[in-house]
SESE-555775 format. One record per residue (C-alpha): x, y, z; residue number from 1; residue in three letters. Coordinates in nm, 4 decimals. Each point is the difference from the previous one (the first is absolute). Last residue first. Layout:
! residues N
+----------+----------+----------+-----+------+
!     east !    north !       up ! pos ! code !
+----------+----------+----------+-----+------+
!        X !        Y !        Z ! NUM !  ALA !
...
+----------+----------+----------+-----+------+
END
This chain:
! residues 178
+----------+----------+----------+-----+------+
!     east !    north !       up ! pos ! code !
+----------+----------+----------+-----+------+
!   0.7092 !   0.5489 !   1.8143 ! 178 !  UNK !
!  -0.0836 !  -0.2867 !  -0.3356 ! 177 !  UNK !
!  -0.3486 !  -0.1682 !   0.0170 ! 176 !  UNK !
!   0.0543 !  -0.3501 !  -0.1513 ! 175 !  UNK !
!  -0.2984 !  -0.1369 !  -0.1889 ! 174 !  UNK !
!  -0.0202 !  -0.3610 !  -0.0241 ! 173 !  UNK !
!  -0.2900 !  -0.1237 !  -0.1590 ! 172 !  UNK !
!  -0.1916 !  -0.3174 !   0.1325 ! 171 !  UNK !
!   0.2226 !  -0.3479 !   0.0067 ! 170 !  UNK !
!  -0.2701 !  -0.2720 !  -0.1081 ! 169 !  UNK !
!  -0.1388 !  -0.3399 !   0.0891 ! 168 !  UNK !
!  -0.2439 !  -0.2358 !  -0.1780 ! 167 !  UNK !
!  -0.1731 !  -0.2446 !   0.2010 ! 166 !  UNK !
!   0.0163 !  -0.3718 !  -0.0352 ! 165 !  UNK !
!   0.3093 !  -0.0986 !   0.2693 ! 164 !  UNK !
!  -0.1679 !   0.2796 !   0.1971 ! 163 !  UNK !
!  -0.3479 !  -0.1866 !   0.0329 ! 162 !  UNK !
!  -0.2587 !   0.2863 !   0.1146 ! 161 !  UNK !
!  -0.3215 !  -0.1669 !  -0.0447 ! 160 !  UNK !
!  -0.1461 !  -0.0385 !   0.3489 ! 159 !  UNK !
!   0.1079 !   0.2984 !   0.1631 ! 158 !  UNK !
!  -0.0459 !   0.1677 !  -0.3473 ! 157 !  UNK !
!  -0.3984 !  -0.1187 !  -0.0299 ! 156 !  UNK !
!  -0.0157 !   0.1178 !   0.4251 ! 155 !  UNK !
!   0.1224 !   0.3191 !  -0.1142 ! 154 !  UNK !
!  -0.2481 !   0.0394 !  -0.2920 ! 153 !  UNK !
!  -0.2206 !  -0.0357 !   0.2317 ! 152 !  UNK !
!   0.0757 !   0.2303 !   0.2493 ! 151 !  UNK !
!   0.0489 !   0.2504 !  -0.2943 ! 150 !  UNK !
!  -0.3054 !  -0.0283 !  -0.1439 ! 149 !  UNK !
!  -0.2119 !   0.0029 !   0.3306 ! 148 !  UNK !
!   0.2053 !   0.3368 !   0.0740 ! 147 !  UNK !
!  -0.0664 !   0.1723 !  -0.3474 ! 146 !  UNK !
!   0.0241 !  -0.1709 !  -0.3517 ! 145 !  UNK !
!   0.2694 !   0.1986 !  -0.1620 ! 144 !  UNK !
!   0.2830 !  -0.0450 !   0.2257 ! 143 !  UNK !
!  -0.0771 !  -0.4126 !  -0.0650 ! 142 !  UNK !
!   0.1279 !   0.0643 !  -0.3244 ! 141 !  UNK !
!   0.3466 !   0.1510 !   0.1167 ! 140 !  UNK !
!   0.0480 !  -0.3350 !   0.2411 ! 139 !  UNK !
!  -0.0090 !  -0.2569 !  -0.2592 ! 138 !  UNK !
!   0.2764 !   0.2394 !  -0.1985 ! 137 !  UNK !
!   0.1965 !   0.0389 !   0.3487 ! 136 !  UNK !
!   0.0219 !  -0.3900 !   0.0426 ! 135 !  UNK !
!   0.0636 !  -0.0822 !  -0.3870 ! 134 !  UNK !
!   0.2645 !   0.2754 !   0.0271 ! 133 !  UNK !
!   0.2047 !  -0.1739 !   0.3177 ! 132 !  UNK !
!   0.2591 !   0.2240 !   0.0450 ! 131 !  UNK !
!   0.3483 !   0.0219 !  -0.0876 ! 130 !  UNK !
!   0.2598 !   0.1561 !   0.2776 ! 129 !  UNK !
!   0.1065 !   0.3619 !  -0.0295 ! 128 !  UNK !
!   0.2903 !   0.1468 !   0.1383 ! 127 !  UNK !
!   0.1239 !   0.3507 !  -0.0101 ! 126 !  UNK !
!   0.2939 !   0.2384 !  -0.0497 ! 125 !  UNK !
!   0.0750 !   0.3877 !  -0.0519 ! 124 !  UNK !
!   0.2776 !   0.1871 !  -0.1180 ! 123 !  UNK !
!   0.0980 !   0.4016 !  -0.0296 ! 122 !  UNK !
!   0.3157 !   0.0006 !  -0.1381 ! 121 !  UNK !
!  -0.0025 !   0.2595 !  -0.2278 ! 120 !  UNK !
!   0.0893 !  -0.3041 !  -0.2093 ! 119 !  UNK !
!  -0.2966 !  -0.1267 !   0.0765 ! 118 !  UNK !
!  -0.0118 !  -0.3320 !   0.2069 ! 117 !  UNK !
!  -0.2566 !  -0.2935 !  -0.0341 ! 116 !  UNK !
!  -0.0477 !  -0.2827 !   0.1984 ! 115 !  UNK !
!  -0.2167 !  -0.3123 !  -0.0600 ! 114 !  UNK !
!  -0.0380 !  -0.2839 !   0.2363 ! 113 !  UNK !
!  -0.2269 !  -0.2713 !  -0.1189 ! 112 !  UNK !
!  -0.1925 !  -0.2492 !   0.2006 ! 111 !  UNK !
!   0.0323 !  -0.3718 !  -0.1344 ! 110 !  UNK !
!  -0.2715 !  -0.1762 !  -0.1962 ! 109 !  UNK !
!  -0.0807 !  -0.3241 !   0.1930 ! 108 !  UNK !
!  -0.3920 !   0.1127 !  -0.0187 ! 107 !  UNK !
!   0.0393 !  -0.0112 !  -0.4261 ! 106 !  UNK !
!   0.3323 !  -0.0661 !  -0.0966 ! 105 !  UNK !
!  -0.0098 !   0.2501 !  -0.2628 ! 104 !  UNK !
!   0.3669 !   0.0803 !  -0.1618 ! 103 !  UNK !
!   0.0281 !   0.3816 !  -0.0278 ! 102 !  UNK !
!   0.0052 !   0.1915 !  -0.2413 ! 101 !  UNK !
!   0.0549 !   0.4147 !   0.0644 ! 100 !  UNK !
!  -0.1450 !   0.2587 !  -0.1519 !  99 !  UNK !
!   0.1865 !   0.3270 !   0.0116 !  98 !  UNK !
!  -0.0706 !   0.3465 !   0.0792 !  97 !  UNK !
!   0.2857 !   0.0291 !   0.1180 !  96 !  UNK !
!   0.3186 !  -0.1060 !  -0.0934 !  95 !  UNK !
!   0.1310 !  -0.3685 !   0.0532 !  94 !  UNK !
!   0.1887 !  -0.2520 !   0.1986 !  93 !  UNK !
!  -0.1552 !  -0.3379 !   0.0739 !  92 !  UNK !
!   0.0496 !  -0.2738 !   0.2208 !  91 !  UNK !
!  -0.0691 !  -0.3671 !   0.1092 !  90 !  UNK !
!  -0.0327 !  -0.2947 !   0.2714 !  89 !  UNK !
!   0.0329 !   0.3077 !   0.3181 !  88 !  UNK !
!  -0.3188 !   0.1765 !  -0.1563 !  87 !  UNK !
!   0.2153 !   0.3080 !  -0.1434 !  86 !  UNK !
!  -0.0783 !   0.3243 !  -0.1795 !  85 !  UNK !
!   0.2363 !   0.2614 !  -0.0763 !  84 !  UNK !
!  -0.0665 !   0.3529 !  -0.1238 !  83 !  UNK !
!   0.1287 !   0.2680 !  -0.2215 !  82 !  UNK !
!  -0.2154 !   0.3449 !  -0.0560 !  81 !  UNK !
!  -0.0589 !   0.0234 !  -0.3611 !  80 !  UNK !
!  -0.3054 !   0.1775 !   0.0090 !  79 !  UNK !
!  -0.1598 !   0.1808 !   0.3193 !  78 !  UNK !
!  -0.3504 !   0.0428 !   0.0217 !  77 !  UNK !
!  -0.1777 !   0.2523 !   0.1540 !  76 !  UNK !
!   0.0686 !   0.3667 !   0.2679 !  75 !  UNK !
!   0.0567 !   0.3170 !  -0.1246 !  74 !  UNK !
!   0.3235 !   0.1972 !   0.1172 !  73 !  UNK !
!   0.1470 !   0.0090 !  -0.3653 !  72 !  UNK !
!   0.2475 !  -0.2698 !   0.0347 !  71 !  UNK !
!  -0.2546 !  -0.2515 !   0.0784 !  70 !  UNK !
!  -0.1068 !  -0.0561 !   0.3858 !  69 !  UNK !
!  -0.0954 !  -0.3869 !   0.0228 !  68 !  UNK !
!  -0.1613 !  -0.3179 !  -0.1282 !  67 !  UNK !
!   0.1487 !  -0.3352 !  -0.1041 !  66 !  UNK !
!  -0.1606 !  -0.3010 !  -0.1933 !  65 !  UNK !
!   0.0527 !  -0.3475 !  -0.0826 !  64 !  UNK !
!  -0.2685 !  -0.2171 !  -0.1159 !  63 !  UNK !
!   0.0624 !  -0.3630 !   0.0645 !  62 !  UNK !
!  -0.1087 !  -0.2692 !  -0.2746 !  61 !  UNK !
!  -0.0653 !  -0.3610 !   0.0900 !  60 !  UNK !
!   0.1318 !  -0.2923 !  -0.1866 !  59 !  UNK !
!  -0.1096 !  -0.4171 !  -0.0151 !  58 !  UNK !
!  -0.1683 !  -0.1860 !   0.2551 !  57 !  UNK !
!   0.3522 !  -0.1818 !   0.1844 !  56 !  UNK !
!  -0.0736 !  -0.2699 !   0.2967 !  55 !  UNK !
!   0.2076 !   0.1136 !   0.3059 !  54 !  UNK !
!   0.2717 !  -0.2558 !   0.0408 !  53 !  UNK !
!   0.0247 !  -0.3734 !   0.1198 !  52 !  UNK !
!   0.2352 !  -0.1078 !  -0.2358 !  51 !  UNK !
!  -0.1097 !  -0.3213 !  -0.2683 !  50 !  UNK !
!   0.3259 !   0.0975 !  -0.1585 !  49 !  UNK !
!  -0.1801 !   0.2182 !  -0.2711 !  48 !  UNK !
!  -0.1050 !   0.2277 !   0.2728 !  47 !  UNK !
!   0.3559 !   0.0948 !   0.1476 !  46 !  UNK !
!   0.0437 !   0.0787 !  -0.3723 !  45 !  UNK !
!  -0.2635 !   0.2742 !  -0.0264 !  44 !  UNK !
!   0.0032 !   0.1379 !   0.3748 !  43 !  UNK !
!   0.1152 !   0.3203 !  -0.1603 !  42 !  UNK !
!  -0.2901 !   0.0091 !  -0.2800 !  41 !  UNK !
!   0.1329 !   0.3245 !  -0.1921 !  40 !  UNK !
!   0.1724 !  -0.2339 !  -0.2273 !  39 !  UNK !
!   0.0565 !  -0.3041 !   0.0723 !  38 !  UNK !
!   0.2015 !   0.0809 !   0.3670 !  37 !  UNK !
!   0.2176 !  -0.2404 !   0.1699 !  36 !  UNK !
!   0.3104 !   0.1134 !  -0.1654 !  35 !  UNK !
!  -0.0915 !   0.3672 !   0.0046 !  34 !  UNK !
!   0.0224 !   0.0212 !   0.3556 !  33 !  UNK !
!  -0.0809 !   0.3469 !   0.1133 !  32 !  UNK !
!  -0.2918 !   0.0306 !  -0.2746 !  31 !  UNK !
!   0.0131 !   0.2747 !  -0.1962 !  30 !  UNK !
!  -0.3492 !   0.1771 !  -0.0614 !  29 !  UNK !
!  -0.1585 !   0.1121 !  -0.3278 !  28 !  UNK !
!  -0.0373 !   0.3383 !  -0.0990 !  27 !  UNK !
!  -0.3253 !   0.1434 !  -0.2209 !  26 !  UNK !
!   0.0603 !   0.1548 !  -0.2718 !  25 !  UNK !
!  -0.0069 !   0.3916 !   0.0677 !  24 !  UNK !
!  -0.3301 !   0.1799 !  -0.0863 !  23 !  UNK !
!  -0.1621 !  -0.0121 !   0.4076 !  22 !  UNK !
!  -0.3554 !   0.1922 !  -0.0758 !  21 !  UNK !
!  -0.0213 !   0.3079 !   0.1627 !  20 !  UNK !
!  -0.1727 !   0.0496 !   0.3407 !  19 !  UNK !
!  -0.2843 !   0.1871 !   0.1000 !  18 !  UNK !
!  -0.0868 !   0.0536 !   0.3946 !  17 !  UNK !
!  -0.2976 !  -0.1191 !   0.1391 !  16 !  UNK !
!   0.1574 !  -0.3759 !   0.0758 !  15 !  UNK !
!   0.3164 !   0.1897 !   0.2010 !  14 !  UNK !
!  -0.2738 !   0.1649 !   0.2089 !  13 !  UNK !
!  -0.1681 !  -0.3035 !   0.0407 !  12 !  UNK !
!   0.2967 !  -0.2230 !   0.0749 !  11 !  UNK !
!   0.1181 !   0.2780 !   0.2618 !  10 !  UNK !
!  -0.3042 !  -0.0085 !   0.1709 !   9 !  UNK !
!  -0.0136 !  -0.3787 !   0.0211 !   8 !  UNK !
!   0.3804 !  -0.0018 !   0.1036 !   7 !  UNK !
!  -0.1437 !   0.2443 !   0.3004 !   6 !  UNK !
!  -0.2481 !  -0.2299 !   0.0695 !   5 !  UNK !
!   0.1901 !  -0.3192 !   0.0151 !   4 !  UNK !
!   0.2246 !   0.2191 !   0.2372 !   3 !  UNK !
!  -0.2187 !   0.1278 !   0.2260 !   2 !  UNK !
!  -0.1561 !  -0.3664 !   0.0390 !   1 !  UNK !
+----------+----------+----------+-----+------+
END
């Protein structure tokens, strides 16, 4: 519970706050086995031979961010600070801010570990699974309609929520560099 709220606290502070837009192309990953891969799709092959793998939905984009103390003692965005990302079935090195594609494999979509390092050497690290956006959007219009609204609308999801239809998404990442 403490920590739900504190990431809650956190997401609004980080929400308030003004960020630039990301101007670099965006960076596609690498899958680990590029032999079995068609294209970003890593399960791509393994599906054409009647496989058993997670069903592919098309591309997802990952914002990339990191935060920390800037060479004149103020605190914001730093730029060009190198960073790895990995899921364990594909990678991507890059420079923040960066968007990042990623295959979309809707509720089979693997957690992502990203880590960036400064070359002061300050670093920081985090994971972030997808979520189920369908879910959350459902829920964010029962916020408006009280306690009735929301009970219903909660009994509607329980009933509704099919993940193999939903749409899933990776939020932001924004690394906070100590």
């Amino acid at each position: 519970m403490k920590k739900s709220l504190s990431l809650l606290l956190v997401g609004a502070v980080l929400s308030a706050c003004t960020v630039a837009d990301i101007e670099t192309p965006p960076i596609p990953i690498t899958p680990n086995d590029p032999s079995a891969s068609v294209g970003i799709d890593v399960y791509g092959r393994a599906r054409s031979r009647g496989n058993p793998v997670p069903r592919f939905r098309g591309q997802n984009t990952v914002a990339v961010r990191t935060n920390g103390k800037q060479g004149d003692g103020g605190f914001g965005e730093l730029v060009g600070t190198p960073c790895s990302l990995d899921s364990g079935i594909y990678k991507a090195r890059f420079q923040t801010p960066a968007n990042i594609v990623v295959p979309d494999y809707g509720p089979n979509s693997p957690a992502l570990f990203v880590r960036c390092v400064h070359p002061d050497q300050r670093a920081a690290s985090a994971t972030v699974n997808a979520f189920n956006l369908t879910a959350q959007q459902r829920g964010a219009g029962a916020a408006g309609g009280g306690i009735l609204g929301a009970i219903i609308v909660g009994a509607v999801n329980a009933a509704v929520t099919d993940p193999n239809k939903d749409e899933f998404a990776y939020p932001p990442i924004t690394l906070q560099l100590k």
